[in-house]
Backbone as numpy.savetxt, mean C-alpha at the origin, in Angstrom:
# Nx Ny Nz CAx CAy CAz Cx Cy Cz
-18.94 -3.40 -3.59 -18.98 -3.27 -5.03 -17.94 -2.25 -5.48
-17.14 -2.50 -6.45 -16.08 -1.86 -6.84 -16.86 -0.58 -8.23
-16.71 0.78 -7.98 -17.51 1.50 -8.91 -16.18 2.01 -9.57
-16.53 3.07 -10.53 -15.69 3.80 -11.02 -14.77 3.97 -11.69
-13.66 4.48 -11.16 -12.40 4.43 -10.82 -11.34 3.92 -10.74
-12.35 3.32 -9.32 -11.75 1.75 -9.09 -11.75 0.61 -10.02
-12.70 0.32 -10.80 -13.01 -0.72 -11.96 -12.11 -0.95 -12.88
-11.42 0.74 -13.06 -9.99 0.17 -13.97 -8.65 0.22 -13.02
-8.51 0.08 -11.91 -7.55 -0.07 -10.94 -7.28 -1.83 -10.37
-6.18 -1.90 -11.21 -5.52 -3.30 -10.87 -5.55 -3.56 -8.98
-5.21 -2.37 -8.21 -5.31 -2.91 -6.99 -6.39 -2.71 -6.19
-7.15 -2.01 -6.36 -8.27 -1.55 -5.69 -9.30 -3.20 -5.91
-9.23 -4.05 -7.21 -9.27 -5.31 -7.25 -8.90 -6.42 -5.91
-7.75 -6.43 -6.00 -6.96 -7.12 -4.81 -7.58 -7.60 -3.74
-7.70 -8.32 -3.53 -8.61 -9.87 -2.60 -8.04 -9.74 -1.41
-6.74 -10.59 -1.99 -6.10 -11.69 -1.02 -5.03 -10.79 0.20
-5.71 -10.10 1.12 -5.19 -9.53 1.76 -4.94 -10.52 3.08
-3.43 -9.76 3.27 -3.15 -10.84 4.78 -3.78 -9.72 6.12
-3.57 -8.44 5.72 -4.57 -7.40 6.34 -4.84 -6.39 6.20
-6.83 -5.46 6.68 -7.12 -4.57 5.60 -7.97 -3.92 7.27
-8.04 -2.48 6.64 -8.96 -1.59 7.43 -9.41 -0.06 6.51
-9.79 0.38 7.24 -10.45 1.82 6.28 -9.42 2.41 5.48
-8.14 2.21 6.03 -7.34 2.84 5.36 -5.82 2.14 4.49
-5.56 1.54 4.86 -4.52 0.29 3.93 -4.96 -1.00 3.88
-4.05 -1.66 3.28 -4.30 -3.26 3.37 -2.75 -3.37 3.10
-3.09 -4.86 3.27 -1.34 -5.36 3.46 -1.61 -6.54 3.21
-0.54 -6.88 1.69 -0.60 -8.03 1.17 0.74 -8.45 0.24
0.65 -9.85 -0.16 2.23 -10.41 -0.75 2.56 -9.82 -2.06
3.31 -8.80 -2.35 3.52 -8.47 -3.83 3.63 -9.23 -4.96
3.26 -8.77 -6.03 2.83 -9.79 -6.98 4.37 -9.93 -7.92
5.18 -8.42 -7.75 6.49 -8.33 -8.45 7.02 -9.38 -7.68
7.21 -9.21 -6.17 7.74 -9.90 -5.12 6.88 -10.71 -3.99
6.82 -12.18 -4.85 6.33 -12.62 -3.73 6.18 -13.07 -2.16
7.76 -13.42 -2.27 8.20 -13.36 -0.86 8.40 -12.32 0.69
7.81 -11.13 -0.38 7.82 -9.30 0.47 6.35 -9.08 0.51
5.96 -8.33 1.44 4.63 -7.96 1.76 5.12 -6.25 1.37
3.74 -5.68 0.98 3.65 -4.54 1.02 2.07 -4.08 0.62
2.13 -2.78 1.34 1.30 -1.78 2.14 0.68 -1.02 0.99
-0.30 -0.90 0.96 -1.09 0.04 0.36 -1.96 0.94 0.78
-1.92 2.34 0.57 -3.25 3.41 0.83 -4.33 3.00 0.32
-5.30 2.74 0.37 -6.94 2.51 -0.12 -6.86 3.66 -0.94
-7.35 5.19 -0.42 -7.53 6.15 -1.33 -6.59 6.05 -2.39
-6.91 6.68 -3.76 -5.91 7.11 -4.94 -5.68 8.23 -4.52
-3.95 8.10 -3.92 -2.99 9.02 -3.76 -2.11 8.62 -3.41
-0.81 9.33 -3.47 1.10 8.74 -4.01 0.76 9.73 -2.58
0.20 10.50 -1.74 0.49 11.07 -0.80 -0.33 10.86 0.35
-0.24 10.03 1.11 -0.85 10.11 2.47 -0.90 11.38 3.19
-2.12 11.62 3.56 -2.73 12.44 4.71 -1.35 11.91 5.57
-0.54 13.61 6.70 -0.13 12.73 8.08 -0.78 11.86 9.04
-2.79 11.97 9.33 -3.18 10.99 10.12 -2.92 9.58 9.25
-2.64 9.27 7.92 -2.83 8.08 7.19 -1.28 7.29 7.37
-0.69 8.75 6.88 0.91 8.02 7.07 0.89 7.47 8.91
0.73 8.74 10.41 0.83 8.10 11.08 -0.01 6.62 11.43
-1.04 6.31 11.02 -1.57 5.17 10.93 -1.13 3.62 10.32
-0.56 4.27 9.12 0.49 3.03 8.51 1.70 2.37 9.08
2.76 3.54 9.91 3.98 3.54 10.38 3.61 2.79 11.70
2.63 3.33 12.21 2.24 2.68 14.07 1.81 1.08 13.71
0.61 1.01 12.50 0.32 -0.61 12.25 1.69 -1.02 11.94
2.49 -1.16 10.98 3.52 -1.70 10.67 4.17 -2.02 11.70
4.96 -1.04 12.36 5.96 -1.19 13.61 5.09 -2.09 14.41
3.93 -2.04 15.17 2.93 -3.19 15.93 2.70 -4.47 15.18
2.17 -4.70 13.84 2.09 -6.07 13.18 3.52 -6.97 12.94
4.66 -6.15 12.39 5.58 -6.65 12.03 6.94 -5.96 12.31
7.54 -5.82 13.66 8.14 -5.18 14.74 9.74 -5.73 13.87
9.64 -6.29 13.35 10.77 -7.01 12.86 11.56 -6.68 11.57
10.63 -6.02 10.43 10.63 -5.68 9.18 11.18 -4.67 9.15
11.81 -4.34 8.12 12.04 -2.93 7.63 10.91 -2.71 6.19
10.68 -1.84 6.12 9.82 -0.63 5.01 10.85 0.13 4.20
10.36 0.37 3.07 10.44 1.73 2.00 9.94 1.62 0.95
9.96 3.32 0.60 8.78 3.75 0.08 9.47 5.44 -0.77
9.09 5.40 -1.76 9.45 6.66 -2.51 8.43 6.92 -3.10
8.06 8.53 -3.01 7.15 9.35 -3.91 8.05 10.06 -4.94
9.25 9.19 -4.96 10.04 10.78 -6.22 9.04 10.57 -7.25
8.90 11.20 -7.61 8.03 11.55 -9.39 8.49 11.14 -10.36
9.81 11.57 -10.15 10.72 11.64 -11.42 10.91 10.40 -12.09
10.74 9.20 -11.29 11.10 7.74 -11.28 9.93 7.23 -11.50
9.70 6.14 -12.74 8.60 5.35 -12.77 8.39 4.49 -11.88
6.90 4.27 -11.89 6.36 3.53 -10.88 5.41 2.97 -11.06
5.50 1.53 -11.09 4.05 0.39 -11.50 2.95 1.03 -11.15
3.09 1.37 -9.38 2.08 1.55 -8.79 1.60 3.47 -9.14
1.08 3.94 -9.79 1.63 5.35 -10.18 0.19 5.76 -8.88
-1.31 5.37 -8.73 -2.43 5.63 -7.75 -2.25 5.63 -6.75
-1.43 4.98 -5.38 -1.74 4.75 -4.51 -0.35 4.94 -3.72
-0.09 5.18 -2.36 0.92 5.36 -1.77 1.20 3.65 -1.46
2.20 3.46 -1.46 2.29 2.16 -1.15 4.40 2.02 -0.38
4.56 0.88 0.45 5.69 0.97 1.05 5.75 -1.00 0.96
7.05 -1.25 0.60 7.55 -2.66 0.21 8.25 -3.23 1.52
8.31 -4.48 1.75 9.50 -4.89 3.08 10.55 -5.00 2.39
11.37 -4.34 3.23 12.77 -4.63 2.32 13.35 -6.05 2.74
């Protein structure tokens, strides 16, 4: 059940995951459909280091092939403004 928070959070919504665990999910962007990208579960633009190392090790193991990125500048708007999130380039 989605409470809170979450209730007005466009992604915390988000279904159609190609894959999910306690701490990200990973699914087809909606800007870009043809790119997958990564999301933190918690609301935060900053991963914990156990979260970031957790994201970087799944990625490199699921999709050995891809490249990633990902910016927290501030300064720069950002759809996603809640959640840390990283795009395939």
């Amino acid at each position: 059940m989605i409470k809170g928070e979450e209730m007005s959070c466009p992604l915390c919504r988000v279904a159609d995951w190609v894959y999910q665990d306690d701490v990200c999910w990973i699914a087809y962007c909606k800007s870009h459909p043809d790119k997958l990208i990564v999301v933190l579960k918690r609301h935060s633009r900053f991963p914990s280091p156990r979260e970031m190392e957790h994201i970087i090790g799944l990625v490199k193991r699921l999709y050995p092939h891809k490249r990633w990125k990902f910016s927290n500048d501030l300064s720069k708007p950002a759809k996603i403004r809640d959640h840390f999130h990283m795009h395939e380039e």
